[in-house]
Biopython code that builds the backbone (N, CA, C, O; Angstrom):
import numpy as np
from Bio.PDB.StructureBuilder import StructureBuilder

atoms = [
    (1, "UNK", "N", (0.823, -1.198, 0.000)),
    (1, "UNK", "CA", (0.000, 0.000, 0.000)),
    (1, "UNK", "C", (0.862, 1.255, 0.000)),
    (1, "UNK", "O", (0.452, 2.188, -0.691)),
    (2, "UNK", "N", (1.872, 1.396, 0.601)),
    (2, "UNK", "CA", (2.621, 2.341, 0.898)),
    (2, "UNK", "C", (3.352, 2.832, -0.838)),
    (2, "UNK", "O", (3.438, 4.057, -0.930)),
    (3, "UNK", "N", (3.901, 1.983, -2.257)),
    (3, "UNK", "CA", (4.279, 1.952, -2.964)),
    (3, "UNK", "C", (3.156, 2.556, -3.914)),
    (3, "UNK", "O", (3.604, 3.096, -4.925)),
    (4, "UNK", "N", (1.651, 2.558, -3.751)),
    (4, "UNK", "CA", (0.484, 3.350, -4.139)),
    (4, "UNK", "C", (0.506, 4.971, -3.575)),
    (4, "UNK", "O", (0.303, 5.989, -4.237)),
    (5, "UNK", "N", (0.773, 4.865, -2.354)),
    (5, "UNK", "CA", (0.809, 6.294, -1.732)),
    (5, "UNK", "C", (2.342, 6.985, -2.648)),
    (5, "UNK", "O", (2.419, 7.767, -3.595)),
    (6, "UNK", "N", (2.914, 6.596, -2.211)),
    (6, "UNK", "CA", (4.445, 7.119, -2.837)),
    (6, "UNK", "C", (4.361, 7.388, -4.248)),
    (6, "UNK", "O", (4.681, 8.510, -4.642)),
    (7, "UNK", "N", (3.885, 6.307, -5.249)),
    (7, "UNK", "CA", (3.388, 6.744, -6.559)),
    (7, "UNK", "C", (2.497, 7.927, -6.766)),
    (7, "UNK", "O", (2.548, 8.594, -7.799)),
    (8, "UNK", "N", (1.365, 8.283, -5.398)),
    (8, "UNK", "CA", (0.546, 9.027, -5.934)),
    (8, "UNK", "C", (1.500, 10.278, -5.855)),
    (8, "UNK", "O", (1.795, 10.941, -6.849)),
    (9, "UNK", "N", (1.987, 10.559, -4.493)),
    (9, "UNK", "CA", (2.519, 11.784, -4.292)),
    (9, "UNK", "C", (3.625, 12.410, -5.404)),
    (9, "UNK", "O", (3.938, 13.595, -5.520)),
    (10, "UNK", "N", (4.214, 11.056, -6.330)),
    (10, "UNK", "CA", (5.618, 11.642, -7.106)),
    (10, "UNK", "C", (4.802, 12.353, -8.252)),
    (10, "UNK", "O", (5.307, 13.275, -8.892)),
    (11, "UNK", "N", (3.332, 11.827, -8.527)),
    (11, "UNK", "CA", (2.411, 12.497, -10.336)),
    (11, "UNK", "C", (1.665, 13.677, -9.378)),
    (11, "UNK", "O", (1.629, 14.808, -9.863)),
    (12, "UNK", "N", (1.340, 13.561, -8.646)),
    (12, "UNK", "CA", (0.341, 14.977, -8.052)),
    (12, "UNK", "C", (1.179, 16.097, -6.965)),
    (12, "UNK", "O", (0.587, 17.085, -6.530)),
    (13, "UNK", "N", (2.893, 15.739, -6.535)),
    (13, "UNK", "CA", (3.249, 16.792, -5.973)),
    (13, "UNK", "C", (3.932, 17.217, -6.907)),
    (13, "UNK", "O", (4.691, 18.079, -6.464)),
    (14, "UNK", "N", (4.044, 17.091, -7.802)),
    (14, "UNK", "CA", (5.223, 17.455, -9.353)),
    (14, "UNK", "C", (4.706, 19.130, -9.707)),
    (14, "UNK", "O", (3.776, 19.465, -10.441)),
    (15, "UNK", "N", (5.273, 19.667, -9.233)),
    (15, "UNK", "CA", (5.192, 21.438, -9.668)),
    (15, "UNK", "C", (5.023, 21.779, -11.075)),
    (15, "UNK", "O", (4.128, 22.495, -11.523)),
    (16, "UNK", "N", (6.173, 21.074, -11.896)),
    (16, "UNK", "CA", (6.200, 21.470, -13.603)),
    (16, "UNK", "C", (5.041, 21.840, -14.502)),
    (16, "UNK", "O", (4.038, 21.130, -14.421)),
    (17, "UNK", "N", (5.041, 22.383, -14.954)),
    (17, "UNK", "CA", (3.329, 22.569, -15.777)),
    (17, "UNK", "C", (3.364, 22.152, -16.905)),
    (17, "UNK", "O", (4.432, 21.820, -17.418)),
    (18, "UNK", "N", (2.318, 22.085, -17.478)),
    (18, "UNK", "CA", (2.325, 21.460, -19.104)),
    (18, "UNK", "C", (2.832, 22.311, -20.140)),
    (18, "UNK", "O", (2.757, 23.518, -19.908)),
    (19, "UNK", "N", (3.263, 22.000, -21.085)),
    (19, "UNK", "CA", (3.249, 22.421, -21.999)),
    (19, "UNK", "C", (2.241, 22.525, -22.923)),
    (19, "UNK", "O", (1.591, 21.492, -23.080)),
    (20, "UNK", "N", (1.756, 23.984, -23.928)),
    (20, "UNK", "CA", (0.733, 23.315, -24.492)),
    (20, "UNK", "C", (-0.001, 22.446, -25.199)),
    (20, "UNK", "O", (-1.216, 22.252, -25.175)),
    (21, "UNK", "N", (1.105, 21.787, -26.025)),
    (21, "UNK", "CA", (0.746, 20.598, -26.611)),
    (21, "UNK", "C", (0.663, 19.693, -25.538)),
    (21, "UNK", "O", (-0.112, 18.788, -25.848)),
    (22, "UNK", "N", (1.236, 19.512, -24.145)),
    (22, "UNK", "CA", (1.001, 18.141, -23.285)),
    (22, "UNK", "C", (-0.240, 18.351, -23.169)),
    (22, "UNK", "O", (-1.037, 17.429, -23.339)),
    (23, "UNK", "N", (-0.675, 19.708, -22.832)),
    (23, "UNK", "CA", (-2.103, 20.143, -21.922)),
    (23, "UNK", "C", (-3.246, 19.450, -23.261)),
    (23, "UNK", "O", (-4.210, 18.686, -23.205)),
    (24, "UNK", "N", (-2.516, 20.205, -24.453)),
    (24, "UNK", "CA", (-4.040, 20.055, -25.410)),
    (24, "UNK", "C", (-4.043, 18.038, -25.922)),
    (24, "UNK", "O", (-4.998, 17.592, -26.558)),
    (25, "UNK", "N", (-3.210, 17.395, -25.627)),
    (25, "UNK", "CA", (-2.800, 15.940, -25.833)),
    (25, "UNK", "C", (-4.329, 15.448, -24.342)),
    (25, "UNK", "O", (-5.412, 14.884, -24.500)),
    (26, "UNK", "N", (-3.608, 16.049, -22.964)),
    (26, "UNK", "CA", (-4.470, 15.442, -21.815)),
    (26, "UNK", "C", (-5.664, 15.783, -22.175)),
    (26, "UNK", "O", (-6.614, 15.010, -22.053)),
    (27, "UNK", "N", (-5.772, 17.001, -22.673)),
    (27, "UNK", "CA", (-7.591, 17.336, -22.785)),
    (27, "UNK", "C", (-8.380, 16.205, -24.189)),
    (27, "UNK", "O", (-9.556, 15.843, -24.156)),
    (28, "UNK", "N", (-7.585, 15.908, -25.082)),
    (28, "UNK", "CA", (-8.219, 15.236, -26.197)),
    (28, "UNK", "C", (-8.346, 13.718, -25.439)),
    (28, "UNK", "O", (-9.479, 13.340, -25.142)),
    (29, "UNK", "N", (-7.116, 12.801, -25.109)),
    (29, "UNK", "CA", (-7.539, 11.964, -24.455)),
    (29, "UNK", "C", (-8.332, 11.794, -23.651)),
    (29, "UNK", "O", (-9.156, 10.908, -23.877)),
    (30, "UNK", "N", (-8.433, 12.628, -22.268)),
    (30, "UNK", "CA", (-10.035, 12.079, -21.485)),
    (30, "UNK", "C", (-10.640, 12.336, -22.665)),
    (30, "UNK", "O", (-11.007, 11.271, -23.161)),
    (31, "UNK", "N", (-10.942, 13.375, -23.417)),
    (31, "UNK", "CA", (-12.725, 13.790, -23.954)),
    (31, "UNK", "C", (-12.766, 12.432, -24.635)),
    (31, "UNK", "O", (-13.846, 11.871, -24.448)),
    (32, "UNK", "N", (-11.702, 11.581, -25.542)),
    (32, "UNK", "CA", (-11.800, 10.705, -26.294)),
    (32, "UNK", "C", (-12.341, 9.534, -25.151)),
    (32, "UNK", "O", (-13.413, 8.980, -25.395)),
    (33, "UNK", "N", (-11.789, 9.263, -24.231)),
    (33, "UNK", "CA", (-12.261, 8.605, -22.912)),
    (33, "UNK", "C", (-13.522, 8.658, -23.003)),
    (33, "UNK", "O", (-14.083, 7.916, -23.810)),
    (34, "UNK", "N", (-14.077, 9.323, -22.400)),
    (34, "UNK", "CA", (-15.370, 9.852, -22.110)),
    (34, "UNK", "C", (-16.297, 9.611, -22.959)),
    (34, "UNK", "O", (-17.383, 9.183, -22.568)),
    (35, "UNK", "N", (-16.061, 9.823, -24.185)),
    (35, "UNK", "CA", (-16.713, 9.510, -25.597)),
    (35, "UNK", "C", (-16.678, 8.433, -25.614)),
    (35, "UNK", "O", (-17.676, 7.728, -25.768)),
    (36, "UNK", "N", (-15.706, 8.082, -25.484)),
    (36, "UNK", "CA", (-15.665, 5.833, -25.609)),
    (36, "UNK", "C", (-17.158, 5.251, -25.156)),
    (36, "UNK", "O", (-18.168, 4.771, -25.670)),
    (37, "UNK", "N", (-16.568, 5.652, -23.708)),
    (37, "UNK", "CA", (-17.495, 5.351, -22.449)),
    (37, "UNK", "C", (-19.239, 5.718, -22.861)),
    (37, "UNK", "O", (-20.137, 5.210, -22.189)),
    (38, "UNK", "N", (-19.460, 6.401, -23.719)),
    (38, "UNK", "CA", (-20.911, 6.997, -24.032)),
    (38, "UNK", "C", (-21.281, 6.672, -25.123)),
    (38, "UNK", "O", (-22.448, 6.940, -25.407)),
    (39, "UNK", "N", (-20.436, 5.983, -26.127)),
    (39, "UNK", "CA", (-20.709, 5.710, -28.022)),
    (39, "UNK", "C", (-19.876, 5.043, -28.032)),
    (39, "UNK", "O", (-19.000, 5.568, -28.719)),
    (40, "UNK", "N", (-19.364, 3.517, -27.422)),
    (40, "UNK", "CA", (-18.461, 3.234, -28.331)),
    (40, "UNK", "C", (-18.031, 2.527, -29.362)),
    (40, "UNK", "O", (-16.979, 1.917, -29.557)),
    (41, "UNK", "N", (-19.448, 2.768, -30.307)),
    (41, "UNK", "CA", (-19.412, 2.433, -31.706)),
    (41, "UNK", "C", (-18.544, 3.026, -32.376)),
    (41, "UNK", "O", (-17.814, 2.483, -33.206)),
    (42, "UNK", "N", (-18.545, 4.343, -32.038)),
    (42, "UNK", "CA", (-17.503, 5.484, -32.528)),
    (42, "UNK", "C", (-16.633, 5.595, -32.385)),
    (42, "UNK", "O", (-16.359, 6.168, -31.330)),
    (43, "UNK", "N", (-15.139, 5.046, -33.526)),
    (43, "UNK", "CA", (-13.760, 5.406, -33.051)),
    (43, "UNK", "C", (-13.298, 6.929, -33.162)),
    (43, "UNK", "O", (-13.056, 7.599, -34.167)),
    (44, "UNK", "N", (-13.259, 7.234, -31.926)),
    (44, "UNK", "CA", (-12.570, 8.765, -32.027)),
    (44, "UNK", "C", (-11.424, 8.994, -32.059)),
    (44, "UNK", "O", (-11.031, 10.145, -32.253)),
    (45, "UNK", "N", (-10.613, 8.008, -31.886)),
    (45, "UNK", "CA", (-8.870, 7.785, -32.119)),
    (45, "UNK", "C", (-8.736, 8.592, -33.263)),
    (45, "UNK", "O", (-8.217, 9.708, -33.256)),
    (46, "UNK", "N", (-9.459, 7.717, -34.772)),
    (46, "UNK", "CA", (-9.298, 7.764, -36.022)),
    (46, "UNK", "C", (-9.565, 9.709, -36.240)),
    (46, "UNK", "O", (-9.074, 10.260, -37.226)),
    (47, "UNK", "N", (-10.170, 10.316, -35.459)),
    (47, "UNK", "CA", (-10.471, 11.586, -36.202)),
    (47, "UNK", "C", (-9.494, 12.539, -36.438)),
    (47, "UNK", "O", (-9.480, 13.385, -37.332)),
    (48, "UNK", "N", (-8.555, 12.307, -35.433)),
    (48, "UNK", "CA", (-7.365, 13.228, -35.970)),
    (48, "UNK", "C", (-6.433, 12.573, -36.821)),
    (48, "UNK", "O", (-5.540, 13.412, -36.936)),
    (49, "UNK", "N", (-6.113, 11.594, -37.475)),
    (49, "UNK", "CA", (-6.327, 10.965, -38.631)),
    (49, "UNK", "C", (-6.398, 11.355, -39.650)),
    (49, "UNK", "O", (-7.503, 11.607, -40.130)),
    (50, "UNK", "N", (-5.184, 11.557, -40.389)),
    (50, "UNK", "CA", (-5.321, 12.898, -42.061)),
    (50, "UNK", "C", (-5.281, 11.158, -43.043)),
    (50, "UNK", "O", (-4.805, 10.054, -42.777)),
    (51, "UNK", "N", (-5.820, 11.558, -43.866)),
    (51, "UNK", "CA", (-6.208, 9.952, -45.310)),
    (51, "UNK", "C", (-5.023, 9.937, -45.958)),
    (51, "UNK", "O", (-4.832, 9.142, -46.878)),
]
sb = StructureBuilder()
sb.init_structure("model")
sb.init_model(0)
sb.init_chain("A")
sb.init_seg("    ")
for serial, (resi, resn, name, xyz) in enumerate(atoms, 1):
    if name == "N":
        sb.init_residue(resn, " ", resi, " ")
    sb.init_atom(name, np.array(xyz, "f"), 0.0, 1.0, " ", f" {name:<3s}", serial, name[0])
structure = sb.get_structure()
């Protein structure tokens, strides 16, 4: 249990901030998450996806 606590504290006491591509990467993944979770007939992976 203690190796869960220690993991949490090293991703949530981390000061550094995103960059904006990290930030706009975290925001597309959950929403793509989220979308899964509600349609997931729908691959939303594929939309940023050039042919």
């Amino acid at each position: 249990m203690d190796s869960v606590v220690n993991s949490t504290n090293e991703v949530f006491n981390d000061p550094t901030t995103l960059t904006k591509e990290e930030l706009y990467d975290l925001r597309d993944r959950w929403a793509t998450c989220f979308l899964d979770l509600y349609n997931p007939e729908v691959d939303y992976d594929d939309a940023d996806e050039k042919n």
